[in-house]
Each structure stands twice: as structure tokens, then as C-alpha cells.
C-alpha positions, 0 to 999 in steps of 0.5 A: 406226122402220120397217124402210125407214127404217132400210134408207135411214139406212144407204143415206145413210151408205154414200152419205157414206163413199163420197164421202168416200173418193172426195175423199180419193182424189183428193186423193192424185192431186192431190198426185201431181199436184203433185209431177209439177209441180213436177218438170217445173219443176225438168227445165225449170230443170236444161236452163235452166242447163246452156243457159246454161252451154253458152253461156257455156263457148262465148262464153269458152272456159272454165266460170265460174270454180269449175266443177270436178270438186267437186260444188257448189250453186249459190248465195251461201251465205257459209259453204261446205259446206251439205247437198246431196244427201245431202252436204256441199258447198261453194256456187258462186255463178253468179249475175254470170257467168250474168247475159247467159245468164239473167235469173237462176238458177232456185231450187228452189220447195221448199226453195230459195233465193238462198244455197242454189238446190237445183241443183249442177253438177259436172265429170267426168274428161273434162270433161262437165258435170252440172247437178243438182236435189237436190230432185227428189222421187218418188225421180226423179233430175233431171240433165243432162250434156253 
């Protein structure tokens, strides 16, 4: 084996670890891309709730029945107190008093369910409602309040 030869094997091999790295590296941003996505669609679906129940609040003078100062998931979970956001809390489904507002509750993409929707909402002491997304990722805090 001559000295080019060797000289251009090590060239190719350089070549093929760097297109290797360069794939790996997008498919980092690809994922950072895809967690951007699917946080956009959890803002989209926290503000699609909050309309609705804006709206309703409007039409009835009142929250749907359950609405309070607990924290509550959003969903039919028969057996009160699943996890959410790092504690237990009991499900409220909003699914019927909902339904001339929206076509139907939003369900996280990643974990959610019709039991278990990954969104909660919550009252405070001045009766402000917060709509939540509990799977938000990326260490972002995904809420709305009014």
C-alpha cells in the first residue's frame, strides 16, 4: 500500500465520521423540533379551553359544575386522584358542558387520554381561572389565567 493510498482511506474515513456526526446532530434539532411542536399545540389547545370556558362562564353566569379553587384534570377517570403535575388530583369531566363551546376536549398528544386529558384547571381566591397543560416539556410552563 502506497503512502497516497493510505493518505486518501484516512480522508474517506474523516469524510464518514463527519457525515455521521453532522446526521446525529440534526437529528438532535430534529427532536428539539418536535418538542416545540408539540408545545405549540398544547398553548393552542390550554387558550382553545380557557375560550370555551370563557364562554361558557358568559352564556351561564357560573363554571361548569366542579370548577373550584382544587386543582382538577380534565377527564372521565372513574377513580378520583390521578397524577398530574407532580400530584394527585381528582378528574373533572368537562366533556358535556363543553360540547356547544368545542367539538371536544383537546387530549395531550403524549401521555393523554379521554379519562386522563393532561390539561387541569383550577380557580384562585379571586375567581380567576388557570387552564394548565401538565405535560409541557422542555421545563416550559404551559398555562393561561383570566
Amino acid at each position: 500500500m502506497t503512502k497516497k493510498t493510505k493518505t486518501l482511506e484516512v480522508v474517506l474515513v474523516l469524510v464518514i465520521i463527519g457525515a455521521l456526526v453532522w446526521v446525529m446532530i440534526g437529528g438532535m434539532r430534529i427532536g428539539d423540533k418536535m418538542m416545540m411542536a408539540r408545545n405549540a399545540v398544547r398553548r393552542k389547545d390550554v387558550e382553545q379551553i380557557m375560550m370555551a370556558m370563557q364562554q361558557y362562564l358568559v352564556d351561564n353566569e357560573k363554571f361548569p359544575e366542579g370548577v373550584g379553587r382544587e386543582e382538577r384534570q380534565i377527564g372521565s377517570c372513574v377513580i378520583g386522584g390521578e397524577q398530574l403535575c407532580g400530584g394527585w388530583y381528582k378528574c373533572l369531566d368537562l366533556e358535556s358542558a363543553l360540547l356547544g363551546y368545542m367539538e371536544k376536549v383537546p387530549v395531550d398528544s403524549e401521555f393523554g387520554s379521554r379519562e386522563r386529558s393532561g390539561y387541569s384547571v383550577a380557580l384562585n381566591e379571586y375567581g380567576i381561572l388557570t387552564v394548565r397543560a401538565c405535560g409541557a416539556e422542555g421545563g416550559q410552563t404551559i398555562d393561561v389565567s383570566r
